[in-house]
BAKOLLUM-741412 format. One line per 10 residues: number of its first residue (from 1); their letters; for each residue z, x, y of N, C-alpha, C. Coordinates in pm, whole numbers, plus 50000, padded with zeros to 5 digits. Atoms other than C-alpha are relative to their C-alpha. Layout:
REM BAKOLLUM-741412
NUM = a = Z X Y Z X Y Z X Y  ...
This chain:
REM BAKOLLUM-741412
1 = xxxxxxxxxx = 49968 50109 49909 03672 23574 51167 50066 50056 50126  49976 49918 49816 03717 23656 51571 50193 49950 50006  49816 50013 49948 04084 23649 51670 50005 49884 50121  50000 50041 49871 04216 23406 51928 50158 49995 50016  49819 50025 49930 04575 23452 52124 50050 49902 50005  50001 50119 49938 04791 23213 52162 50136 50051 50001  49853 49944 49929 05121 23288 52397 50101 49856 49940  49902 50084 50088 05386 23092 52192 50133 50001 50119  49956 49994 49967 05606 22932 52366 50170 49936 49944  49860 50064 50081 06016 22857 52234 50072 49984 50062
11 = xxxxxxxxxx = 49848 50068 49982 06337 22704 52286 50094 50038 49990  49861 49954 49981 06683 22744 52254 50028 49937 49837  49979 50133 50132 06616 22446 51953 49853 50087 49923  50072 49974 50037 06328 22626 51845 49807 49998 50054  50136 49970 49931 05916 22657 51916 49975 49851 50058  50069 50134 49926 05723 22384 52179 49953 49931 49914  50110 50059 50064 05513 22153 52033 49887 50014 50043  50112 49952 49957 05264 22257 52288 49939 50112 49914  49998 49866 50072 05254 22570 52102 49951 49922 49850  50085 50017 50071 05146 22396 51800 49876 49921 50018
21 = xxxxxxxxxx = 50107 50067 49960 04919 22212 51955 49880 50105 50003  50096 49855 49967 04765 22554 52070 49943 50084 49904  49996 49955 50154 04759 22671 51680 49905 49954 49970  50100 50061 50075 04575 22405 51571 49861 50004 50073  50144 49965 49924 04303 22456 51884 49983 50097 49956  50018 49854 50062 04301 22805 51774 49881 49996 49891  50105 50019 50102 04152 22707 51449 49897 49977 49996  50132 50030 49963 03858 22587 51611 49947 50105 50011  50047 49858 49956 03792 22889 51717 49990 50154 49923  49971 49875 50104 03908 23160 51440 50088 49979 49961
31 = xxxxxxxxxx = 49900 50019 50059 04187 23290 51331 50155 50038 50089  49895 50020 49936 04510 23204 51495 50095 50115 50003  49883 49963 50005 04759 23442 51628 50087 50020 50124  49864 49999 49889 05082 23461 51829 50069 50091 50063  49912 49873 49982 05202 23652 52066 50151 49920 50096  49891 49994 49934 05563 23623 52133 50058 50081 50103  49928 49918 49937 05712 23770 52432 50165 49982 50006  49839 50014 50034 06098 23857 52348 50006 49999 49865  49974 49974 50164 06211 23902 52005 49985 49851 49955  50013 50055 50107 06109 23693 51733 50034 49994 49879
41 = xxxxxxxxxx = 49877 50060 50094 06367 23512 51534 49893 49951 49863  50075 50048 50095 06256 23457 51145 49944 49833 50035  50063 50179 50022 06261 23039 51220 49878 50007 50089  50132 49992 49839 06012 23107 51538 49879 50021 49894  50143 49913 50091 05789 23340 51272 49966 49877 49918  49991 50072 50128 05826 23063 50986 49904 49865 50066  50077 50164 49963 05704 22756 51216 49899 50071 50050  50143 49988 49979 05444 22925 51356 49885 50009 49872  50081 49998 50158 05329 23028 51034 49952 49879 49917  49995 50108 50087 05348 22658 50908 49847 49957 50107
51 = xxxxxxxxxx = 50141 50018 49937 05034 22591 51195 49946 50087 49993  50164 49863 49997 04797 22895 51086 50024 50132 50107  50011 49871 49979 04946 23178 51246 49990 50113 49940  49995 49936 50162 04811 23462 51038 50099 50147 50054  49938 49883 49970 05017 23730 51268 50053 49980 50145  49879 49976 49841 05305 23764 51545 49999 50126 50075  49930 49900 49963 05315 23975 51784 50113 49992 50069  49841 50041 49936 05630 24033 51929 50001 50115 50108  49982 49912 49907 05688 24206 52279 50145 49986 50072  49853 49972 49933 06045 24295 52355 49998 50035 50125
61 = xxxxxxxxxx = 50034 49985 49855 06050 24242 52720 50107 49935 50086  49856 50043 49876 06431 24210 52907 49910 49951 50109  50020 50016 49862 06198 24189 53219 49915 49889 49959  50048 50121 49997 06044 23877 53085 50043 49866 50009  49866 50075 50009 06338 23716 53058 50001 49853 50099  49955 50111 49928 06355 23343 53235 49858 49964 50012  50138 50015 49965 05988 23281 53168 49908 50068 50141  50049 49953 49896 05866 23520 53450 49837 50015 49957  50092 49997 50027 05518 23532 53472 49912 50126 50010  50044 49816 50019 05409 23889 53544 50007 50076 49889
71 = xxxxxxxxxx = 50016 49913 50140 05524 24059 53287 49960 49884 49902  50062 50059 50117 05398 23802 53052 49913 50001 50026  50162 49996 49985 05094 23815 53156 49951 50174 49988  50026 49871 49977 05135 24200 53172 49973 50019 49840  49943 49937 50151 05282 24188 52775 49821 49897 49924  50107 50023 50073 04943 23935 52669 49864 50112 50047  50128 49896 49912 04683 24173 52871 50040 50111 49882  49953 49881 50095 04821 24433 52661 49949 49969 49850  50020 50039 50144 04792 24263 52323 49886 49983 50022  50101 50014 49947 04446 24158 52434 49921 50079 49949
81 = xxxxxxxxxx = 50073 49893 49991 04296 24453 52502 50031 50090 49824  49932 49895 50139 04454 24612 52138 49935 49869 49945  50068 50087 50117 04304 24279 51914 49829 49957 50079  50151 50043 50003 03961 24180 52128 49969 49839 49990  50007 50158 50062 04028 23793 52079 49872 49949 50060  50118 50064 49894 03728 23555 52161 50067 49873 50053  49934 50090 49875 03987 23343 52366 50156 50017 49958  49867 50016 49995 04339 23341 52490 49995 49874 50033  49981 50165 49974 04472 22987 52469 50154 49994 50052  49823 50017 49937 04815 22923 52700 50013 49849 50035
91 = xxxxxxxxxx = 49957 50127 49945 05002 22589 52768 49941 49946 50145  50038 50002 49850 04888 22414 53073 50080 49940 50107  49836 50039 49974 05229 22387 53226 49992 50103 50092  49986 49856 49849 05363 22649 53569 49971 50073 49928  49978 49861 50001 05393 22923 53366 49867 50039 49920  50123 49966 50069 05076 22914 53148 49904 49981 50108  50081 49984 49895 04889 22841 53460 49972 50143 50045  49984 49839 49898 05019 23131 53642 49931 50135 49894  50049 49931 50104 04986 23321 53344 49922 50087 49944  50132 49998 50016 04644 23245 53270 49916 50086 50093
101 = xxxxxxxxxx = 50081 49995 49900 04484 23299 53598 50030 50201 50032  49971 49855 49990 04650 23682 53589 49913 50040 49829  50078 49942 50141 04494 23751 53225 49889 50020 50028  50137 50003 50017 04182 23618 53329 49948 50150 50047  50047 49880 49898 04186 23876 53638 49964 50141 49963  49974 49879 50083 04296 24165 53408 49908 50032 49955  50117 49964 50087 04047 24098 53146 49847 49961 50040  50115 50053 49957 03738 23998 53399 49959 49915 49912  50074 50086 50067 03705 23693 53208 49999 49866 50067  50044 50140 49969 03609 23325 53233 50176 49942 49958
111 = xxxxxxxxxx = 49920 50068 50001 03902 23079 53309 49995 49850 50008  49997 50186 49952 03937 22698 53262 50083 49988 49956  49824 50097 50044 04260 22477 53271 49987 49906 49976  49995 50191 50067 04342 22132 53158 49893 49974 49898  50085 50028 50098 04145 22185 52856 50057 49915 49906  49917 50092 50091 04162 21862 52638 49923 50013 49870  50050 49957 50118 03934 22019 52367 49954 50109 50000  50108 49909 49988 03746 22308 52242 49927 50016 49850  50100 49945 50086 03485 22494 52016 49865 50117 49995  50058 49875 49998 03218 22712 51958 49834 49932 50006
121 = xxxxxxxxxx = 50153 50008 49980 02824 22721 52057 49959 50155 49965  50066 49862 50041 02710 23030 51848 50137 50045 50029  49914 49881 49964 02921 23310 51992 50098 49899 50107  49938 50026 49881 03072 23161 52290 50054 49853 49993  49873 50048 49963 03375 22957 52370 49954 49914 50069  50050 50119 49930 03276 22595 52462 50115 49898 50071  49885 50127 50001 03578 22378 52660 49969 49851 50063  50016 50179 49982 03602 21993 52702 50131 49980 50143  49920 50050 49925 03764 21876 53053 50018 49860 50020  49993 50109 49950 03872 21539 53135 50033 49970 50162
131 = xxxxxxxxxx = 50013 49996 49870 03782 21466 53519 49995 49877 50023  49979 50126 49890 03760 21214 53775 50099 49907 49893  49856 50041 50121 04069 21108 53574 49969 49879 49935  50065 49979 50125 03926 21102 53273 49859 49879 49983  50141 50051 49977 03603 20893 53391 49887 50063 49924  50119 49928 50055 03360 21153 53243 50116 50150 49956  49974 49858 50062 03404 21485 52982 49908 50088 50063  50087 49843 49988 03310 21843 53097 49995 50054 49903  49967 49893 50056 03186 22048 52882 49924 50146 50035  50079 49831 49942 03162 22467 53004 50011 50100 49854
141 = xxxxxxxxxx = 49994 49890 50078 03087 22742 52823 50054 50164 50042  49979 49818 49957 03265 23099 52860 49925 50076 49960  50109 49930 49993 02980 23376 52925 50064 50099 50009  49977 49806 49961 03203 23686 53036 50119 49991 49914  49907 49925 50027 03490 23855 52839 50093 49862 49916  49921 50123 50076 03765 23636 52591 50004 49889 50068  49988 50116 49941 03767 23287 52734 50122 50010 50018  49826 50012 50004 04126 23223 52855 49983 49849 50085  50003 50165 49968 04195 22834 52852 50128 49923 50031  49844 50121 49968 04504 22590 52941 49986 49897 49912
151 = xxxxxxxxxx = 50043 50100 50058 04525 22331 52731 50072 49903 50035  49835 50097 49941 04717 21983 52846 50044 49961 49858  49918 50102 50099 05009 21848 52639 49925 49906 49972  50019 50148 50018 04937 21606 52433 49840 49965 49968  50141 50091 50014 04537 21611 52423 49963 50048 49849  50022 49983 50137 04504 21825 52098 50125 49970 49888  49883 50027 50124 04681 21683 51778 50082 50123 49920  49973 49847 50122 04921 21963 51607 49963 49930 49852  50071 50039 50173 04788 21946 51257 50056 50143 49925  50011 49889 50074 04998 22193 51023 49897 50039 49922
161 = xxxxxxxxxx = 50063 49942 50056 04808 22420 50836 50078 50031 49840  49936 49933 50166 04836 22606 50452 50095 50105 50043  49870 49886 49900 05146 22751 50560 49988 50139 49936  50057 49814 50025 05098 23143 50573 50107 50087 50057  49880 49921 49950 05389 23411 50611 49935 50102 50091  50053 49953 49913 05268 23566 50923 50022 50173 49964  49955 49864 49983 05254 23925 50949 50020 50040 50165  49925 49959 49827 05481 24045 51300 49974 50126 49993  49982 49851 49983 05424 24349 51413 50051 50008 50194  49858 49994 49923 05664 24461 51724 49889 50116 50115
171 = xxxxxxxxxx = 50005 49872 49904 05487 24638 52011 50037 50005 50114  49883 49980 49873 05607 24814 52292 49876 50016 50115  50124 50021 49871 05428 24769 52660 50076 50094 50076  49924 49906 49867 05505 24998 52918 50001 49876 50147  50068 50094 49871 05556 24745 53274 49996 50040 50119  50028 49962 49889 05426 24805 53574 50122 49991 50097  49930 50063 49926 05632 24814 53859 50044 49878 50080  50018 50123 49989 05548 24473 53978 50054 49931 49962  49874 50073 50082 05689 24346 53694 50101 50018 49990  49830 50011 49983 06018 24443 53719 50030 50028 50105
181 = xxxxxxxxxx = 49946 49995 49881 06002 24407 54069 50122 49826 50049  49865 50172 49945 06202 23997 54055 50037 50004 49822  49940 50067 50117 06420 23912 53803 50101 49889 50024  49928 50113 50032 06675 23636 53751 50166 50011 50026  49880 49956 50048 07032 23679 53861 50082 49928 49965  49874 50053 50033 07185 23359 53785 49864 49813 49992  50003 50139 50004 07086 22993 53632 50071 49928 50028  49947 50100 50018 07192 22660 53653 49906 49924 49915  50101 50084 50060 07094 22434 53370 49991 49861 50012  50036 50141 49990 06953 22095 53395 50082 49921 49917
191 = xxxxxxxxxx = 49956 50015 50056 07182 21891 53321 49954 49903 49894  50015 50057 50124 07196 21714 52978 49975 49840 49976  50025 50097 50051 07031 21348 52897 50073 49947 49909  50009 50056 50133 07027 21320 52534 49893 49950 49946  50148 50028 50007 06693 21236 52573 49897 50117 49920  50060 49913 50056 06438 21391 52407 49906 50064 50111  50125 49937 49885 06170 21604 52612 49867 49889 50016  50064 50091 49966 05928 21367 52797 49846 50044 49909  50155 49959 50053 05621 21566 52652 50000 50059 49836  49981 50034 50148 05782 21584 52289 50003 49895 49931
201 = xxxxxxxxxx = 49885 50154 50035 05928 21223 52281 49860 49936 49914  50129 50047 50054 05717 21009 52022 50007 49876 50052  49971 50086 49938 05854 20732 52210 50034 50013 50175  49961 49995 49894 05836 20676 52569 49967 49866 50077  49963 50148 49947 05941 20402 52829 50034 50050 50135  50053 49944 49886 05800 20441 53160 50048 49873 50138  49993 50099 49902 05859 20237 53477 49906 50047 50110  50122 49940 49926 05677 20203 53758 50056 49882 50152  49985 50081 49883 05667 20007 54122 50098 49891 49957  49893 50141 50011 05793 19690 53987 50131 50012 49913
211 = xxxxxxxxxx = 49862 50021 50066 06132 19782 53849 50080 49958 50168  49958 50092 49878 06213 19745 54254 50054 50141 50105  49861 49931 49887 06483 20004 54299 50036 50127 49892  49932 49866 50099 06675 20316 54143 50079 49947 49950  49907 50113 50102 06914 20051 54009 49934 49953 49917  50082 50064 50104 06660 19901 53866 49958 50066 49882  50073 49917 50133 06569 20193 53637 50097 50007 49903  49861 49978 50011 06890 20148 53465 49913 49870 49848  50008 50092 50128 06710 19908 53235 49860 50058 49948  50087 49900 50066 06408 20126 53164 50112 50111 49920
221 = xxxxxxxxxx = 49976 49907 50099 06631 20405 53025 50109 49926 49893  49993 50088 50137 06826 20105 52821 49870 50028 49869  50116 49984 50119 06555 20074 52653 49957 50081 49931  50030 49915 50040 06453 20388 52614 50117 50023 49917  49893 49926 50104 06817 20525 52457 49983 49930 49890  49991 50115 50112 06792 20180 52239 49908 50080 49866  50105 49956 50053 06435 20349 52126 50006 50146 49950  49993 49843 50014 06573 20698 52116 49862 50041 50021  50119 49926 49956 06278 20796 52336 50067 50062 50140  49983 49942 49904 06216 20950 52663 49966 49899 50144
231 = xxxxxxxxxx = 50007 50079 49832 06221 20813 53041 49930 50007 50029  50161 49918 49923 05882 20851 53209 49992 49914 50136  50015 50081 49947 05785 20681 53518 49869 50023 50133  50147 49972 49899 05451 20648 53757 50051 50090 50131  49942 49899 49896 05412 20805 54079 50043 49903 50132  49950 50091 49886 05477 20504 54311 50161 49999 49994  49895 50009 50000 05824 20509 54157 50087 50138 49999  49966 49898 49945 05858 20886 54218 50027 50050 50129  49949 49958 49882 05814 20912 54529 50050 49878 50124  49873 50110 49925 06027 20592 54666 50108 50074 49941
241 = xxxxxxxxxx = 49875 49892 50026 06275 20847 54493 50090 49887 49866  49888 50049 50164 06384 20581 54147 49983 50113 49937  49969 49984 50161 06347 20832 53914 49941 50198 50043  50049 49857 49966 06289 21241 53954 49819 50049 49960  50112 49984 49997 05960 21389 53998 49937 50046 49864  50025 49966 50144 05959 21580 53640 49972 49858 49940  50103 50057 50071 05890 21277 53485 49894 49909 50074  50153 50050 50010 05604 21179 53646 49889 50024 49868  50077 49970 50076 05337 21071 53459 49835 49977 50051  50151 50016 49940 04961 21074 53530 49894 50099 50005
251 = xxxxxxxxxx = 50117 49871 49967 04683 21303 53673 50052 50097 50063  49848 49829 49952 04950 21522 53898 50095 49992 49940  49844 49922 50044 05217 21483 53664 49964 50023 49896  49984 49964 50112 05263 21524 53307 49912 49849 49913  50073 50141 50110 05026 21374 53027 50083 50023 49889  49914 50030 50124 05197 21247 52708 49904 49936 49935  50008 50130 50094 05080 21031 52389 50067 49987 49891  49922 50069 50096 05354 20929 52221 49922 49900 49883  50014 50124 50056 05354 20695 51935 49994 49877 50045  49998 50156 49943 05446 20397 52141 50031 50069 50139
261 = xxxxxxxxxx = 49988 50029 49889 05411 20394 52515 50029 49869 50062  49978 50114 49978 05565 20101 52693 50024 50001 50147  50031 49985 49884 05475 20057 53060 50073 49863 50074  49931 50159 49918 05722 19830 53271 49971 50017 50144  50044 50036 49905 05609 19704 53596 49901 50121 50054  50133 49904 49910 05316 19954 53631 49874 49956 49981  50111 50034 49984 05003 19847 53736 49897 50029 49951  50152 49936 50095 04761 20072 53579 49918 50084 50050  50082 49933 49918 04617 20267 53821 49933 50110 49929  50079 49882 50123 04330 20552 53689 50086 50086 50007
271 = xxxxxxxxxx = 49897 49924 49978 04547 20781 53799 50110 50029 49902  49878 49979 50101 04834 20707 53580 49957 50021 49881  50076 50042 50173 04630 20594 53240 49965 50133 49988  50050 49858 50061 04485 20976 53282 50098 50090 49921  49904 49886 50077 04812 21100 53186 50007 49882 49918  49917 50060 50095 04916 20850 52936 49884 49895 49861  50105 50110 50050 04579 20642 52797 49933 50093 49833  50068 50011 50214 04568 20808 52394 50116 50061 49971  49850 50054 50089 04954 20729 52341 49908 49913 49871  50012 50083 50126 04884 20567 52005 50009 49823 50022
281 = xxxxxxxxxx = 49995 50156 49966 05022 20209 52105 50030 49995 50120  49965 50056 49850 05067 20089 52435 50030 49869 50017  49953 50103 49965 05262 19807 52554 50035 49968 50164  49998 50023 49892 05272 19691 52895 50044 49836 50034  49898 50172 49965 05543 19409 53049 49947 50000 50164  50042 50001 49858 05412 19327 53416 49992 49831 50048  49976 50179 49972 05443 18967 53599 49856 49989 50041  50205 50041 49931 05052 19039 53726 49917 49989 49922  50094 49996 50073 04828 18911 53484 49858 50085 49988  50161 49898 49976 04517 19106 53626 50006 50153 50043
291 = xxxxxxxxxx = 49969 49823 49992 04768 19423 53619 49774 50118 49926  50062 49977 50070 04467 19675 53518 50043 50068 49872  49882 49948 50102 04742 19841 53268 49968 49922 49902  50005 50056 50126 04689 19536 53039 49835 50047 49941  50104 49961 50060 04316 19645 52986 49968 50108 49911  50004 49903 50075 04419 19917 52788 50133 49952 49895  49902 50074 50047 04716 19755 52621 49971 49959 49867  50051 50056 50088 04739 19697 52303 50130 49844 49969  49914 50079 49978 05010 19474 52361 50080 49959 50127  49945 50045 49877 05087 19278 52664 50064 49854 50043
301 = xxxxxxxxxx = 49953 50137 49999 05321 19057 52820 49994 49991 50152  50006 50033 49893 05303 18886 53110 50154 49935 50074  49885 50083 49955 05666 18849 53279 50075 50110 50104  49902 49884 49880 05953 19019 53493 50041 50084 49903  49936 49886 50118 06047 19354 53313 50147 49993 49981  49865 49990 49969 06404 19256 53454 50094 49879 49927  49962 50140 50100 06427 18961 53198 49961 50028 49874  50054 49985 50107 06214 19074 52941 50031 50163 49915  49970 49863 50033 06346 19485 52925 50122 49943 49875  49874 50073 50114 06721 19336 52836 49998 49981 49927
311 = xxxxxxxxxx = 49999 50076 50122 06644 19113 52611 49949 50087 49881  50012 49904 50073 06459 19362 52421 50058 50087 49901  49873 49925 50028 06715 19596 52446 50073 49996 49885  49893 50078 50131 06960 19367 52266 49920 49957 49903  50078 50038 50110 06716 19272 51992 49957 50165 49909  49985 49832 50065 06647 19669 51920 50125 50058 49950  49808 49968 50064 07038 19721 51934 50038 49928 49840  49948 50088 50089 07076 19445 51669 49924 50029 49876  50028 49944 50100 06813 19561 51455 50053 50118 49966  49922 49849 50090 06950 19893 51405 50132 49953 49964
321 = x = 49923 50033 50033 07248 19755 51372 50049 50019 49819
């Protein structure tokens, strides 16, 4: 069975979920394995292992340090070329972009991003795009050298596997000068929610034009804490400046499918539904009956979100109660 990479990416709390997402595409393809750049902690080895990783590699790389993308792309080119995979699979997020597009170069191969599926035609590496946001599927085939793909959050299901104690093995890269030409001399971290990550959350509670104002979002993330989900919000209400650009959601921002999506005063535009339209349930509160948002809805109400969020609220509070 052909090998296929997959650049694992972790936390502070432990591995992405993108990253199992990327496991379980893997499987389509062969047999799954991981390359870690930076040491690899037993829990890192253990969850990967629980999605079909049959082997870690691990590249101890100070100069990789703060997600830089050079040398990670220097430390997978390396592993690469030493296993032969018939595709590297990376997140399709900044740094798996950047990533990617340096692997491809390395290994003269075929590149596609925003892959929301894949598989195999004989020998060769078949991927599924979702375009004119998500109007029609592409599907290409990689012809030259390992396929190296992006995949978006959220489009492939993680599906553990027969959990398998990986075998790590630890190698060492020599890096170019390039790569340890920038490094990192000082963070600041984002500060702290309590929220869960917008593209982990199984719950999310989005706003959009009609909350009004940046005051107004004050009853979208009610709701959300009520729900112990995440904040999300369109791009009309990004860039009137309610709500920061990270959570956008849509075709330029971030796709999600939560368990329950719940869309307050957003209209529906294709645009948005591309990031958010195979959440599991969808609920949509809007005062415009012929919003196009309710046409995907599996639950819709027709009212002010600024009457109907609240109330909510306090009815979620009281059940947990």
């Amino acid at each position: 069975m052909s090998a296929v990479l997959v650049l694992a990416e972790a936390t502070g709390s432990g591995v992405r979920k993108a990253t199992f997402e990327l496991l379980t595409a893997a499987r389509r393809l062969g047999e799954p394995r991981a390359v870690v750049v930076g040491e690899a902690a037993d829990d890192v080895v253990a969850a990967l292992g629980e999605y079909g990783a049959t082997t870690v590699y691990a590249v101890p790389a100070p100069e990789a340090r703060q997600d830089l993308s050079v040398p990670t792309a220097e430390a997978v080119v390396e592993v690469a070329r030493r296993v032969s995979p018939v595709a590297v699979l990376l997140g399709s997020g900044p740094l798996g972009k950047d990533v990617a597009g340096r692997v491809a170069v390395r290994l003269d191969s075929g590149i596609i991003t925003d892959v929301v599926d894949v598989g195999l035609d004989g020998d060769a590496v078949v991927a599924t795009q979702s375009i004119e946001s998500g109007l029609f599927a592409a599907r290409t085939k990689v012809l030259r050298g390992p396929a190296v793909l992006t995949v978006r959050p959220n489009s492939i299901g993680a599906e553990a596997a027969s959990t398998t104690t990986p075998t790590v093995e630890t190698l060492d890269v020599s890096f170019s000068d390039v790569a340890r030409a920038a490094h990192v001399d000082e963070t600041s971290p984002k500060a702290g929610t309590g929220r869960p990550e917008l593209t982990e959350a199984t719950v999310v509670v989005a706003g959009g034009r009609g909350v009004g104002s940046s005051d107004g979002f004050t009853v979208v993330e009610a709701l959300a804490d009520a729900l112990g989900g995440a904040v999300g919000a369109s791009r009309a209400a990004t860039d009137s400046g309610w709500a920061p650009h990270d959570l956008q959601i849509g075709q330029t921002g971030i796709t999600v499918a939560p368990n329950l999506y719940l869309a307050a005063g957003i209209s529906g535009s294709i645009q948005h539904r591309a990031g958010m339209q195979s959440s599991n349930t969808i609920v949509a509160v809007n005062k415009d009956p012929d919003a196009p948002i309710f046409s995907i809805a599996d639950l819709g109400v027709v009212g002010d979100l600024h009457s109907v969020l609240p109330a909510l609220t306090d009815l979620v509070r009281e059940r947990r109660q």
